[in-house]
Structure formats: C-alpha cells, structure tokens
LOMARFI-458342 format. One line per field, with one value per residue (C-alpha): residue in three letters; x, y, z; residue number from 1. Coordinates in nm, 3 decimals, always signed. Each point is the difference from the previous one (the first is absolute). Example, Ala and Ser with C-alpha at 12.3 -4.5 7.8 and 13.67 -1.06 7.14 Angstrom:
REM LOMARFI-458342
aa	c(ALA  SER) .
X	c(+1.230  +0.137) .
Y	c(-0.450  +0.344) .
Z	c(+0.780  -0.066) .
i	c(1  2) .
***
This chain:
REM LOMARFI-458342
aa	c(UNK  UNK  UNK  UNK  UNK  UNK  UNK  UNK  UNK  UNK  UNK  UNK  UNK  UNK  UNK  UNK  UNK  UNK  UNK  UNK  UNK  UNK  UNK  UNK  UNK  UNK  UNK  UNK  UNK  UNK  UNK  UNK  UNK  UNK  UNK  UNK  UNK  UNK  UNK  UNK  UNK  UNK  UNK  UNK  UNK  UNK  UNK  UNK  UNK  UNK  UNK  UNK  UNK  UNK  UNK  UNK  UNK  UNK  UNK  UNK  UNK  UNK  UNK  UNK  UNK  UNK  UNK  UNK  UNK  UNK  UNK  UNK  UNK  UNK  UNK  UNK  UNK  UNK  UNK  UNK  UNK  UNK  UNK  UNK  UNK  UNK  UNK  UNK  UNK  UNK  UNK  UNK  UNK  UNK  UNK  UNK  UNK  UNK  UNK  UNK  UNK  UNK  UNK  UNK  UNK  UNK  UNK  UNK  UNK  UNK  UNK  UNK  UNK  UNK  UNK  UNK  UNK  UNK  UNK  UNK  UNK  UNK  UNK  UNK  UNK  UNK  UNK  UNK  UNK  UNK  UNK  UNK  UNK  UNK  UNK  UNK  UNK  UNK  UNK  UNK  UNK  UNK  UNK  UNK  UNK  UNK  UNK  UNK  UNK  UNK  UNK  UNK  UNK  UNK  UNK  UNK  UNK  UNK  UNK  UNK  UNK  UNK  UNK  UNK  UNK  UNK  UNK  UNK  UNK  UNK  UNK  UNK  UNK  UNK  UNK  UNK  UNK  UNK  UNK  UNK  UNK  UNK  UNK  UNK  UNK  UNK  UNK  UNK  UNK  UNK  UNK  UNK  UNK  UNK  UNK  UNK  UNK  UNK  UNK  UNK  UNK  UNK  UNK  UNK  UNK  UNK  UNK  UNK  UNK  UNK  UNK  UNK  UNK  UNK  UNK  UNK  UNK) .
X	c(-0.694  +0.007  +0.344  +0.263  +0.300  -0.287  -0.016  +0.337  +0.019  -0.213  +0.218  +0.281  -0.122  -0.170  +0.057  -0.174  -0.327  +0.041  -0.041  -0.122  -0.384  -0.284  -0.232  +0.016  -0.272  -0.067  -0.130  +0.163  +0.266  +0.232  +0.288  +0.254  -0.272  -0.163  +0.321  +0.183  -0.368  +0.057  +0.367  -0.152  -0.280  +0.282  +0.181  -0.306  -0.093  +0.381  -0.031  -0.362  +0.137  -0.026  +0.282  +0.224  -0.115  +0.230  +0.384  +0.134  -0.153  +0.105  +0.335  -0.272  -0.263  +0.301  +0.149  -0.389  -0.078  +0.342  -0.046  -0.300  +0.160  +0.247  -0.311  -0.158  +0.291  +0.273  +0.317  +0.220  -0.141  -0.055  +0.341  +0.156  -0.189  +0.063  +0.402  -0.083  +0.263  +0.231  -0.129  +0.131  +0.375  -0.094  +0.127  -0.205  +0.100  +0.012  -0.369  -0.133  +0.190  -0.165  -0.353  +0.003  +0.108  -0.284  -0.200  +0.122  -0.088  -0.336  -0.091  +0.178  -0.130  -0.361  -0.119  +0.139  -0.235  -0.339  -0.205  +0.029  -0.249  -0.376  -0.135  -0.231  +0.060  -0.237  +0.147  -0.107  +0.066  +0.319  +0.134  +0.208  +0.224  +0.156  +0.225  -0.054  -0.307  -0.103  -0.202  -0.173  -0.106  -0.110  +0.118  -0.249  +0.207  -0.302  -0.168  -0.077  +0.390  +0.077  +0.302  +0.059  +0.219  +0.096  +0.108  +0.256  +0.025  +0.113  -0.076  +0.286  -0.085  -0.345  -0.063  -0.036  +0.254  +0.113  +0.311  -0.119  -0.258  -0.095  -0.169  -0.151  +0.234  +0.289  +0.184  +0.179  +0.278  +0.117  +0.017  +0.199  +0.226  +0.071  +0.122  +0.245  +0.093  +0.111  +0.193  +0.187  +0.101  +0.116  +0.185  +0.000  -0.237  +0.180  -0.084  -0.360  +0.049  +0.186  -0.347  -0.212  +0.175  +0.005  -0.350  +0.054  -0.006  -0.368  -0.109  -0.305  -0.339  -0.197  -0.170  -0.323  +0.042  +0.062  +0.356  +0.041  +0.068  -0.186  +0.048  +0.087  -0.105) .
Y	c(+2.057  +0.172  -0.053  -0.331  +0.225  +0.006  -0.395  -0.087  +0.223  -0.254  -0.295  +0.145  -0.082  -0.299  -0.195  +0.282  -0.121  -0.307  +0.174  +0.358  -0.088  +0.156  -0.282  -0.296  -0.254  -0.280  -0.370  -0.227  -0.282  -0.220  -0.008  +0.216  +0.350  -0.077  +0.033  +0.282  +0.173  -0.077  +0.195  +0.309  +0.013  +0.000  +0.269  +0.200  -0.024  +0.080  +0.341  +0.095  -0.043  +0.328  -0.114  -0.029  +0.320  +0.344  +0.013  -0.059  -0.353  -0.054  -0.261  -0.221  +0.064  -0.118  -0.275  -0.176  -0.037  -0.118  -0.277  -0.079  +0.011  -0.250  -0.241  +0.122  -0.017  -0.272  +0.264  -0.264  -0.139  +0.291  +0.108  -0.383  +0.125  +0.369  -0.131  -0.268  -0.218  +0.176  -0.092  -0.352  +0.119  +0.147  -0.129  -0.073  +0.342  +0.217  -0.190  +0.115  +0.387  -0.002  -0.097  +0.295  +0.259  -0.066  -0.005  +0.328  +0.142  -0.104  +0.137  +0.320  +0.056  -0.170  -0.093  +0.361  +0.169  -0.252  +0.291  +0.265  -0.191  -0.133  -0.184  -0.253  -0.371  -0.264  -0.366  -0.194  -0.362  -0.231  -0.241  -0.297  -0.249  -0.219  +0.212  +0.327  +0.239  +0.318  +0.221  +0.231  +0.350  +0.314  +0.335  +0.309  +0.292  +0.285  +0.167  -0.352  -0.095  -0.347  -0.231  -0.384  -0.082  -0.391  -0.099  -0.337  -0.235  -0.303  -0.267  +0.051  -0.241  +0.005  +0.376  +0.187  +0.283  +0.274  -0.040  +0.227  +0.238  +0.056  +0.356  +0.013  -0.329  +0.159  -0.235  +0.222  -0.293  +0.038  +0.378  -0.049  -0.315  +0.217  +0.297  -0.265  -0.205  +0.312  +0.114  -0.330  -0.088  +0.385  +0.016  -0.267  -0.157  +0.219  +0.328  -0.115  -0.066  +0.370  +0.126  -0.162  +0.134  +0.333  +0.152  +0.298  -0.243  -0.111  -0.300  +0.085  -0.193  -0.173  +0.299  -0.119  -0.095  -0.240  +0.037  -0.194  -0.362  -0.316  -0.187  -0.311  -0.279) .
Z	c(-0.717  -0.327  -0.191  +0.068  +0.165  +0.310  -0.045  -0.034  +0.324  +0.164  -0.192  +0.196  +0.317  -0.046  +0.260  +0.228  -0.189  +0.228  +0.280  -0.011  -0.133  +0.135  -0.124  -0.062  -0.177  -0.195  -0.016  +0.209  -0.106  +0.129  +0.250  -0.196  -0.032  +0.365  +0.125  -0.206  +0.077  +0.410  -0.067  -0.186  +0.265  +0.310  -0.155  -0.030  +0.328  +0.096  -0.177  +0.098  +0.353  +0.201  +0.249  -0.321  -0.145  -0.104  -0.035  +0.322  -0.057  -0.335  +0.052  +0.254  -0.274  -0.245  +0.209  +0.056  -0.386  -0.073  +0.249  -0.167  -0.356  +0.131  +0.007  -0.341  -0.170  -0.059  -0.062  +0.023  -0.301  -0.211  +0.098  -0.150  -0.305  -0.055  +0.002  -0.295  -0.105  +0.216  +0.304  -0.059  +0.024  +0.354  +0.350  +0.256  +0.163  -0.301  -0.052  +0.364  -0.066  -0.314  +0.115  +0.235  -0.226  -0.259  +0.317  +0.157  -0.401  +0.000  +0.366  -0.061  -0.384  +0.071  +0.325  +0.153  -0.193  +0.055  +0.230  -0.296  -0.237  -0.019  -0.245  -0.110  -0.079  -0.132  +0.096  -0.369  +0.086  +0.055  -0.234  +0.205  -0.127  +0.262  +0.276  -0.333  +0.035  -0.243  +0.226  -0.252  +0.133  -0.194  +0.112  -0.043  -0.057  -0.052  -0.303  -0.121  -0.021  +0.145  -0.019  +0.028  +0.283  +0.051  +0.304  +0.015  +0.271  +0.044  +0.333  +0.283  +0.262  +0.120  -0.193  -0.290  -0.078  -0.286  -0.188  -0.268  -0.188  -0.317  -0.136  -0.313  -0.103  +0.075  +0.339  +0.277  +0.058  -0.363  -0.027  +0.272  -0.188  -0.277  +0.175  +0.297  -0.322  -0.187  +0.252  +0.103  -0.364  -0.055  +0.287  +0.327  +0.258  +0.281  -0.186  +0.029  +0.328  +0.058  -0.203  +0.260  +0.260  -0.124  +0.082  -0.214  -0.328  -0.070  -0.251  -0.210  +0.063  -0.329  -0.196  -0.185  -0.323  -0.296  +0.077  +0.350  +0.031  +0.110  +0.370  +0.015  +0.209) .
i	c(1  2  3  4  5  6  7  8  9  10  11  12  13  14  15  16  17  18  19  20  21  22  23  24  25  26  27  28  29  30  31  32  33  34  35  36  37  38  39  40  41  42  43  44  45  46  47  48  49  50  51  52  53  54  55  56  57  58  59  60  61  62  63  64  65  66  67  68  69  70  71  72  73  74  75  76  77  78  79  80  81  82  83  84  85  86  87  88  89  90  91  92  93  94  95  96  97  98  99  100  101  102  103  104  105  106  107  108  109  110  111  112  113  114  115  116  117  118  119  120  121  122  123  124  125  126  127  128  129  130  131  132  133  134  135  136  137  138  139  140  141  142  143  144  145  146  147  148  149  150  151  152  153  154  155  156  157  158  159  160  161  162  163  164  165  166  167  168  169  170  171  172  173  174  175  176  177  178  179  180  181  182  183  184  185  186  187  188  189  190  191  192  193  194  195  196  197  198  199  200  201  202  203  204  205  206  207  208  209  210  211  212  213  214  215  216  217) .
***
C-alpha cells in the first residue's frame, strides 16, 4: 500500500487480520502460536466453505467465526482491561452487562467484517513467561509494506487465549482505556454504558503511530 491513510485503514480493522488471512506461515513454536494458528486456520476453512458462501448465508457465516472467536479470544479479560481502574467500582452485574457490550463492539466493528479481507501473516516466534505469552506475527500488507502485529495471551485453564494486540507498538486494549476513561471521568460510567448501547456511536481502533500507548500485562 502506497501512503499510511491506506494503513491506518487496515489499523482500523485489525482484529479482522486474525481471521481474514489468506496465508498463513512460519516456524513453529510453542503452545500459545500452535494454538492461535489452529484458530486462524478454523476460521479459514469456515469462510472458504461453499455451504457458507453469498449473502443469504452471511449471519451463519457470522455466527460460526464468532463461536470460534469465543475460544481465540478471552473478551472477558480484555473487556476487565479496556474499563481500567474503573472496572474495580463495578458490580458483579454491571461487570457481566459490561463484558457483553465491549463484546457486542468488537463482533459488530471487527469480526462482522472478517470475509471482506485477505492477507498475509508470518507467525515470528512466542515469548512465554509463566500463564503470559507474546505471540509475534508480521503482517504483509503489499508493495513491500508490512506491519508488526503482537498477539497477547495469557494461560486460561488448560489453553492459550487473546486478551490483546499490539500493531506497530501501539496495544488495542489501551486505545480503547483512553477513550472509556475519558468518557467516565467527563461524564459517568452509565453514559458509557448508554454509548455502548447505542450502535450508532462508534469508538475508534489504535491508528499506527508513535502516538498510541503500551499494553500492559
């Protein structure tokens, strides 16, 4: 891709990267990539599948790599960290409505989008420490571009699952901290909450740049 507005476009949907790859390659690791690497190849499979083909199949098409994102990814736990510090003050329901809010936003801004890109991935290595894993993957975008895209996971139970990505540096559960944590101190929890619930009121993903911030363990 020639100039950064067509990279930040694919910034924007990052998360698709996950899924919508037309090849995927690289050395083999450990636990955390041979698994995140079984979840890309599933999904794959799910959209090359002629039964699930065209728009009349497109919720079942939907509906079958969500269920598999429910595996790859620990929402849950990206969700407890998008909130920050507020998540603390939560109740146990407010905690659960939360949860699946963030997760409706990530299906409907992300994962409802996965058949309308191809691209190719390189899996680097992994880096694990204890139940924490780094899966390092390199994204070719075309005319030489390319773009770093690290893949956190930590150990739930007897597998290995996201909780959050990093492109170019720049981590998708704190672009997403800054703009909840703006919001709550401005104004309230609940008009995050109404936000959430309002489909018509997006939440920008991490562009690439010096300007995003770091994830945390």
């Amino acid at each position: 891709m020639k100039d950064r507005p067509a990279v930040r476009h694919t910034v924007l949907l990052a998360l698709i990267v996950l899924f919508g790859l037309a090849w995927v390659h690289g050395a083999s690791a450990g636990p955390p990539t041979d698994q995140l690497r079984d979840g890309v190849q599933r999904v794959v499979k799910i959209l090359r599948d002629p039964e699930l083909a065209g728009d009349a199949k497109a919720a079942e098409r939907s509906a079958a790599v969500n269920k598999v994102a429910d595996e790859i990814f620990d929402f849950g736990e990206t969700a407890k960290r998008a909130l920050g510090p507020h998540w603390a003050q939560r109740t146990p329901a407010e905690r659960d409505e939360f949860v699946r809010l963030f997760t409706e936003l990530v299906q409907r801004t992300y994962l409802s989008k996965v058949d309308q890109y191809n691209s190719e991935v390189t899996f680097q290595d992994d880096v694990i420490e204890g139940d924490h894993a780094v899966v390092r993957t390199t994204l070719l975008l075309g005319k030489g571009s390319q773009m770093a895209l690290d893949y956190r996971m930590h150990r739930t139970r007897d597998r290995w699952q996201v909780y959050d990505l990093s492109i170019d540096g720049i981590s998708l559960v704190a672009s997403y901290r800054s703009q909840f944590n703006k919001i709550v101190r401005t104004d309230s929890y609940e008009a995050l909450v109404a936000r959430l619930k309002s489909r018509q009121v997006g939440f920008a993903a991490p562009a690439a740049g010096p300007s995003g911030g770091k994830p945390g363990r």
